[in-house]
C-alpha positions as CSV (number, residue, x, y, z in Angstrom):
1,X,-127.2,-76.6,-7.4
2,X,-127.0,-80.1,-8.7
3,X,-127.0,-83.7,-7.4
4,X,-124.0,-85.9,-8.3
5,X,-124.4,-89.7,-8.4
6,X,-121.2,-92.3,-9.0
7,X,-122.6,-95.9,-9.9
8,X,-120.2,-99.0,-10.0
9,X,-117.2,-96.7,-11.0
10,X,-114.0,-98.9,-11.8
11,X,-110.5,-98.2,-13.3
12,X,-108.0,-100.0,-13.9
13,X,-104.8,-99.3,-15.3
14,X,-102.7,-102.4,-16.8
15,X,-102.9,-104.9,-13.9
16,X,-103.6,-102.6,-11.5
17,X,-107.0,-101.5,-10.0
18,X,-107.1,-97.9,-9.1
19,X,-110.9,-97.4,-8.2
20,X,-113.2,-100.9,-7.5
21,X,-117.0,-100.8,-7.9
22,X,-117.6,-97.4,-5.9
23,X,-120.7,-95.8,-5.4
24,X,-121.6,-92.4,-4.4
25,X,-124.5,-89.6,-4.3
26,X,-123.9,-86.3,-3.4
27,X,-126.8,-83.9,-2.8
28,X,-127.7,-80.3,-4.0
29,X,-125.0,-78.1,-2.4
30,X,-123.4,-80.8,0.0
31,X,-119.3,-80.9,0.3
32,X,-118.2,-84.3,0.8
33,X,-114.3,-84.9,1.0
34,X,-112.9,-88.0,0.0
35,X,-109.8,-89.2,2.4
36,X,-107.3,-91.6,2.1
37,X,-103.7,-92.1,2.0
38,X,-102.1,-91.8,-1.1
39,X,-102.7,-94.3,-3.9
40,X,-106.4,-94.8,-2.5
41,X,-108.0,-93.8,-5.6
42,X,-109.2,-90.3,-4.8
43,X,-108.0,-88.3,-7.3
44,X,-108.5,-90.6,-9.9
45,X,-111.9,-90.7,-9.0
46,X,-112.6,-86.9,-9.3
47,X,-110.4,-86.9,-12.4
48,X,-113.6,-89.5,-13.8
49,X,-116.1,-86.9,-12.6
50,X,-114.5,-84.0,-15.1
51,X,-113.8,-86.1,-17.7
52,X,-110.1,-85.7,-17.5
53,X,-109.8,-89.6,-16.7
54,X,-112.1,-92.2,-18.5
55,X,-113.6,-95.1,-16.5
56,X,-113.0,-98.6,-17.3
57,X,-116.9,-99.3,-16.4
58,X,-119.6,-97.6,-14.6
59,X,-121.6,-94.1,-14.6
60,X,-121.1,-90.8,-14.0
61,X,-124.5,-89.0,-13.4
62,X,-125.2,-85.2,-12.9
63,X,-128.6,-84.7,-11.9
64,X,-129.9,-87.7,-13.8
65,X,-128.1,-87.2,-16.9
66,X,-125.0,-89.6,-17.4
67,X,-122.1,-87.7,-18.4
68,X,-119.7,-90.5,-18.7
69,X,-119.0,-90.5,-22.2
70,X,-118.3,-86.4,-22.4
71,X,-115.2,-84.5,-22.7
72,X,-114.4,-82.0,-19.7
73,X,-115.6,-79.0,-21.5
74,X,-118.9,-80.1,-22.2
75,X,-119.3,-81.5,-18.3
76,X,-121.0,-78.8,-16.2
77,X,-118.0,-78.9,-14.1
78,X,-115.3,-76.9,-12.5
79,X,-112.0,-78.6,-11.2
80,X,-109.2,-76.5,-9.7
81,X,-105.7,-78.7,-9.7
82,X,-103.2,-79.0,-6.8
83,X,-100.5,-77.4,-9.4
84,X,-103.1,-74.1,-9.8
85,X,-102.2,-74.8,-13.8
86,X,-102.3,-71.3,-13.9
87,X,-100.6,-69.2,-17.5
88,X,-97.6,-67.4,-16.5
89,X,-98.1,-65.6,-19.5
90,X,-101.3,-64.3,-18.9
91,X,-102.6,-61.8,-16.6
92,X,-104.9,-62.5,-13.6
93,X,-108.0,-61.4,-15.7
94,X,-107.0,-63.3,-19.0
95,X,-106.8,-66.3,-16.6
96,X,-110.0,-66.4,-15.4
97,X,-111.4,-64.9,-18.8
98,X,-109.6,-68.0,-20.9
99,X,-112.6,-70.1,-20.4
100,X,-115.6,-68.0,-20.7
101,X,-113.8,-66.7,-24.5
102,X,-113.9,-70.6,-25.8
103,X,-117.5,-70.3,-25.1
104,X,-117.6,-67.2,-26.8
105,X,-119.3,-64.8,-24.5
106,X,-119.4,-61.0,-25.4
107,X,-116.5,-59.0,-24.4
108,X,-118.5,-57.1,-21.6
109,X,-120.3,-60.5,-20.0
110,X,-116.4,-61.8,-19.5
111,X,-115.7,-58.7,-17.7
112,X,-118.1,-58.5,-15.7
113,X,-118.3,-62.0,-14.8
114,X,-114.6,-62.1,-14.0
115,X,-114.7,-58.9,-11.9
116,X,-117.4,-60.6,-9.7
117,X,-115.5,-63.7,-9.8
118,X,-112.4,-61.7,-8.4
119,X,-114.6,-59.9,-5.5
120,X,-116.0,-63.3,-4.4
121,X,-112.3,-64.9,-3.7
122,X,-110.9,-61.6,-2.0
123,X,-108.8,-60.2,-5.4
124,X,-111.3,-57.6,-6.8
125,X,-108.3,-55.1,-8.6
126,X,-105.9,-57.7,-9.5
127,X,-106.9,-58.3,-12.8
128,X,-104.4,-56.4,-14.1
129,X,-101.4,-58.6,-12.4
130,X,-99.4,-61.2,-14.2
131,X,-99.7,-64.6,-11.9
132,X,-95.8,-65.0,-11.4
133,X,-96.3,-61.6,-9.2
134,X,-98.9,-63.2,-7.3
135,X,-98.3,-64.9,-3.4
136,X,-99.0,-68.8,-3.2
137,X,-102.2,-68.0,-1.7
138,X,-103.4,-65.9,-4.5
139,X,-102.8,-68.0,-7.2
140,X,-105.0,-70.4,-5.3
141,X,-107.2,-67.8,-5.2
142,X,-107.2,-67.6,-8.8
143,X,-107.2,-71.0,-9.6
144,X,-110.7,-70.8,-7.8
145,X,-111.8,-67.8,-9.6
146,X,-110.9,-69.7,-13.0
147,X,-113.1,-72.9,-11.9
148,X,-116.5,-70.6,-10.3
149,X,-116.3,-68.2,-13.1
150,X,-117.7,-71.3,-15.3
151,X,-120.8,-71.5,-13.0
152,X,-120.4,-75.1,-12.5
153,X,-122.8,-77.3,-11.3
154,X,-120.2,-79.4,-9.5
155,X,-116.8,-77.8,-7.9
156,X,-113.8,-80.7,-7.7
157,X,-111.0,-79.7,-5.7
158,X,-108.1,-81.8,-6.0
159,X,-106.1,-81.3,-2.9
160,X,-105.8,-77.4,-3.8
161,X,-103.8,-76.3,-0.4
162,X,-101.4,-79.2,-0.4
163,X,-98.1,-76.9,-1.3
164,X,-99.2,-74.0,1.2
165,X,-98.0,-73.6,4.5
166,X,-100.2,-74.7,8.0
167,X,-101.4,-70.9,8.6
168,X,-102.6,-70.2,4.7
169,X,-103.9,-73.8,4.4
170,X,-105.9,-73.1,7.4
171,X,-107.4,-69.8,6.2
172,X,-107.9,-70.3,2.5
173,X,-109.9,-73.6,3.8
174,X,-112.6,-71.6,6.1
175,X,-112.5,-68.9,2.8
176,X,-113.4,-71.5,0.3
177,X,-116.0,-73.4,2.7
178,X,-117.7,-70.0,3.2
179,X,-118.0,-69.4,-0.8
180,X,-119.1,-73.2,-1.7
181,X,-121.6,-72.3,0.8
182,X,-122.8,-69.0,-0.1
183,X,-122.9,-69.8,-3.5
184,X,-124.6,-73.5,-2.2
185,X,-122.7,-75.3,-5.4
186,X,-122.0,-79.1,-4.9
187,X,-118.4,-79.5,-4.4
188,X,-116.4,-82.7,-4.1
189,X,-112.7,-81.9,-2.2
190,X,-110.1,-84.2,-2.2
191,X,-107.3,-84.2,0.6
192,X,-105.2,-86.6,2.5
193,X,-105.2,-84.4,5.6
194,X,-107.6,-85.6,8.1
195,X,-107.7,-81.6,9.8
196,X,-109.0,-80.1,6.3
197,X,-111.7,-83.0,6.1
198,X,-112.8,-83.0,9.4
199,X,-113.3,-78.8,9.1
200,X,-114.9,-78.6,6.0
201,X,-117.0,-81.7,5.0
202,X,-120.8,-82.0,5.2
203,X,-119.8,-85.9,5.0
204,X,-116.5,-87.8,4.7
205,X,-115.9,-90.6,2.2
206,X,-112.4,-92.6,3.4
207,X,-111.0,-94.5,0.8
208,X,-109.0,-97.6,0.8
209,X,-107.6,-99.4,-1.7
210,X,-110.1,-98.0,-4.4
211,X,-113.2,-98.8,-1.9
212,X,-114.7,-96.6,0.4
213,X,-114.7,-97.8,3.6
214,X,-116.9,-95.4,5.2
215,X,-119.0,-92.3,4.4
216,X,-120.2,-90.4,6.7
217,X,-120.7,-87.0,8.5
218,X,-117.1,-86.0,10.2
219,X,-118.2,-86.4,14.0
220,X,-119.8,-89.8,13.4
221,X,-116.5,-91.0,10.7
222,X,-114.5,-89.7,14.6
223,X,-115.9,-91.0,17.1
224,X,-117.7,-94.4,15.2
225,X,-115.4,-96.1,12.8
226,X,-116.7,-98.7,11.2
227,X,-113.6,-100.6,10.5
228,X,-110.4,-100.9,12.0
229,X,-108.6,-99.2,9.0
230,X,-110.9,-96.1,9.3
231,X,-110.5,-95.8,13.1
232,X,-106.6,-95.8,13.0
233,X,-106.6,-93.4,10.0
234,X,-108.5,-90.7,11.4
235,X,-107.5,-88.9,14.3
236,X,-105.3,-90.4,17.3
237,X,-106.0,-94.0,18.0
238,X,-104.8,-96.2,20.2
239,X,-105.0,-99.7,18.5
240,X,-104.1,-103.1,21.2
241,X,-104.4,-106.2,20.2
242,X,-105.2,-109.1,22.6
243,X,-107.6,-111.9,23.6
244,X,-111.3,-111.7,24.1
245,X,-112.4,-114.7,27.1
246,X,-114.8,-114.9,29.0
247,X,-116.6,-111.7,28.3
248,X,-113.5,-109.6,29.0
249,X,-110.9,-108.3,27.2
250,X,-108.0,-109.7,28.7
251,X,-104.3,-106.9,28.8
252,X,-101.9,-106.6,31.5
253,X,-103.3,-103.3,32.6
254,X,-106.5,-103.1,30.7
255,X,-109.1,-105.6,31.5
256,X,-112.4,-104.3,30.2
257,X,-115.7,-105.9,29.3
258,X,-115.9,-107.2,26.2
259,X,-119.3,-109.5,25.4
260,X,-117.7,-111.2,22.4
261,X,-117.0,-114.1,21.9
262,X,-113.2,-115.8,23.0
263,X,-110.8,-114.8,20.2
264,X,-108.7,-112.2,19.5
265,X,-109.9,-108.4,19.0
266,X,-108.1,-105.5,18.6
267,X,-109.5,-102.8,21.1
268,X,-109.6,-98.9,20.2
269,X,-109.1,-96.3,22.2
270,X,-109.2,-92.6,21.8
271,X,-106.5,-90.5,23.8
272,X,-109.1,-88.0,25.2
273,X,-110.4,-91.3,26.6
274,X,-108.2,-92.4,28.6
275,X,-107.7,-91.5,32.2
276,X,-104.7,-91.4,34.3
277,X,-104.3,-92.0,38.1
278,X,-101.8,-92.6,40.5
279,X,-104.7,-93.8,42.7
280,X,-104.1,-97.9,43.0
281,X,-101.4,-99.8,44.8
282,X,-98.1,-99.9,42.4
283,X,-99.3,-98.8,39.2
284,X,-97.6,-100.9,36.2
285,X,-97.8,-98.4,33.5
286,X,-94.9,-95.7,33.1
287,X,-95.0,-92.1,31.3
288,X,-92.5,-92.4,28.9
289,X,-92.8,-88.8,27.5
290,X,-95.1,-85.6,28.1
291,X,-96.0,-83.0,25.6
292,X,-97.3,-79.7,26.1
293,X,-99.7,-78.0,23.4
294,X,-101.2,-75.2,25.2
295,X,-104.6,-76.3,25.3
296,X,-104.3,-80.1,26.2
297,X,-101.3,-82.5,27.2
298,X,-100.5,-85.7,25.6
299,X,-98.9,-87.9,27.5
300,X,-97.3,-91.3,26.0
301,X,-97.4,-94.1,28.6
302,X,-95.8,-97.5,28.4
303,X,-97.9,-100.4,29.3
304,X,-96.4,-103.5,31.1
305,X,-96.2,-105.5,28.5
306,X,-94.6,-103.1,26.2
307,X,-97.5,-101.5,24.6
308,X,-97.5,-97.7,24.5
309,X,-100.6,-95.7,24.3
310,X,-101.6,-91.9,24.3
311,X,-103.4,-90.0,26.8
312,X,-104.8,-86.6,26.4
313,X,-105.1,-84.4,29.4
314,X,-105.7,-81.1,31.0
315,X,-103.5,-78.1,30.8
316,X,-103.7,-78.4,34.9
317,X,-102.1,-82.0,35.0
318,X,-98.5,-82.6,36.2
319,X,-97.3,-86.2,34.8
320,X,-93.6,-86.0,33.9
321,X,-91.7,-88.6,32.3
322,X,-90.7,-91.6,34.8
323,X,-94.4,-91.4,36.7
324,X,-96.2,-94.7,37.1
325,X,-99.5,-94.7,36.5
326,X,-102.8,-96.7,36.3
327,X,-104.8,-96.6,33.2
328,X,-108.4,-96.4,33.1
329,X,-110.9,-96.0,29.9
330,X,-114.3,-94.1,29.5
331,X,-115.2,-95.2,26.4
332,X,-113.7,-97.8,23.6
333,X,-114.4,-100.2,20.6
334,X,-113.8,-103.4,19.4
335,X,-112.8,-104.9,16.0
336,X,-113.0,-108.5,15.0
337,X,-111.3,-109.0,11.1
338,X,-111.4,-105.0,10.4
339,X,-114.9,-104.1,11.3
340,X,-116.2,-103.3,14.3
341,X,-117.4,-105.6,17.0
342,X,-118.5,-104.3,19.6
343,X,-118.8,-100.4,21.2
344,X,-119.0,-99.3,24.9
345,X,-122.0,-97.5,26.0
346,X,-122.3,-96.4,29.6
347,X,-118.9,-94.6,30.6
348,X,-119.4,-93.9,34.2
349,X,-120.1,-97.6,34.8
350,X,-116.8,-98.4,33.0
351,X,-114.5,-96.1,34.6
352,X,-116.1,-97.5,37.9
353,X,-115.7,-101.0,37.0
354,X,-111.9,-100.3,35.2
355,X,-110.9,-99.2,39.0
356,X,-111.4,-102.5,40.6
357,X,-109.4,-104.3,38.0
């Protein structure tokens, strides 16, 4: 196991800034993703880590020792690619092997170290297979092998299910957590899907823009956002912007306490908190559309003055498009210039207060 530490890492390319001033410790055996849209500065960053991309200023250290200057192959690292840059030319074995032979081991450490690395990603009897006869999913598998057969300190996995279908994605992603954690190695995953973050990370890092806007662990990046960017990004959110007076936040249908300032906020609301009734007098708000998912519904609903939000609801509720509706909230946030504001506390209070409005 091995700490990792990014201090004041920047590139630039030309004019433009990929990654600004970003700063980062990882601890022994921890799996942090880093999330963002594209052109955030992710990969770049983990293409800095192992030495495939050189920084324009700051420090790469690997348990204290700065490893900025070095080449890849001299980095205690392991990176697997999103293109698997597997040899069609090779077999399975002389894959994983190509590595361990620049360093020169003997003949019967490479075997044995690849056979083991085989067993540990589910291909134990493959060796023997050229890759172009291999499913998607193996060659991921192999790309794997190749990167853990190095016994890196630190694993970098550049959005490495990103051509796979949902189904394979989804199992090769509970496969590889369960090695990086038997094996306890310090691995930093890249991905723009919010699903494979939010399963696998100890702690998420979302990116912006070359910054990270917040790191975190996943239920805390979920349900507290720290900015307004990170709180649409992840997840379902429903953003409305309005005017903050007199301690409330002042919508057509949503008119919730808000001890702020007067100004304008932009409220956040997550779907799983927001309740529907047909309770009140002449609900405003209209379903506009109603989708089944098995386990929950989510149900669009048009405000009065235009603004549509999401609702998610029991399997046992029955709103069809065309139903009015009142809207009432358990929980929600605030943001004032991107970061956050303000965040509810007491939920019953609020749906009992929400009702009178």
């Amino acid at each position: 196991m091995a700490q990792l530490t990014i201090q004041n890492l920047h590139k630039s390319f030309a004019s433009t800034t990929a990654v600004d001033s970003v700063n980062l410790h990882v601890e022994d055996g921890e799996l942090i993703c880093l999330l963002g849209p594209s052109g955030s500065g992710k990969s770049t960053i983990l293409r800095m880590i192992g030495g495939f991309e050189h920084p324009t200023s700051g420090a790469i250290l690997i348990d204290g020792e700065d490893v900025t200057r070095l080449p890849p192959e001299r980095r205690p690292t392991g990176m697997m690619f999103q293109s698997h840059a597997l040899w069609s030319h090779m077999t399975v074995f002389g894959n994983i092997a190509f590595g361990l032979k620049l360093r020169r081991l003997p003949k019967a450490e490479i075997r044995d170290k690849v056979e083991s690395a085989l067993e540990l990603v589910g291909l134990g009897g493959y060796g023997t297979r050229m890759t172009s006869q291999l499913s998607g999913g193996q060659q991921q598998r192999v790309a794997l092998a190749r990167s853990l057969v190095l016994e890196p300190k630190i694993l970098l996995l550049d959005e490495p299910f990103a051509s796979l279908d949902q189904h394979l994605r989804e199992r090769l992603r509970e496969e590889v957590r369960d090695i990086q954690q038997r094996l306890g190695i310090t691995t930093l995953f890249v991905t723009h899907g919010q699903d494979e973050a939010l399963a696998m990370a100890d702690r998420i890092a979302v990116l912006r823009d070359g910054r990270i806007e917040q790191i975190a662990p996943a239920d805390v990046i979920y349900r507290e956002p720290q900015t307004e960017f990170v709180a649409g990004f992840i997840g379902t959110m429903n953003l409305i912007k309005s005017e903050v007076r007199n301690g409330r936040f002042h919508h057509a249908d949503l008119g919730l306490p808000m001890p702020l300032h007067d100004g304008e906020a932009t409220l956040a609301i997550r779907p799983e908190d927001v309740v529907l009734t047909a309770t009140r007098n002449e609900p405003s708000a209209v379903v506009t559309r109603f989708t089944d998912f098995g386990s929950y519904h989510l149900v669009d609903v048009q405000l009065a003055d235009g603004h549509r939000i999401k609702a998610m609801t029991a399997p046992a509720s029955r709103w069809r498009k065309g139903d009015r509706v009142a809207v009432l909230v358990s929980s929600y946030a605030a943001f004032r210039n991107q970061h956050l504001a303000y965040t509810s506390t007491d939920t019953h209070e609020l749906i009992k207060e929400t009702e009178h409005v």
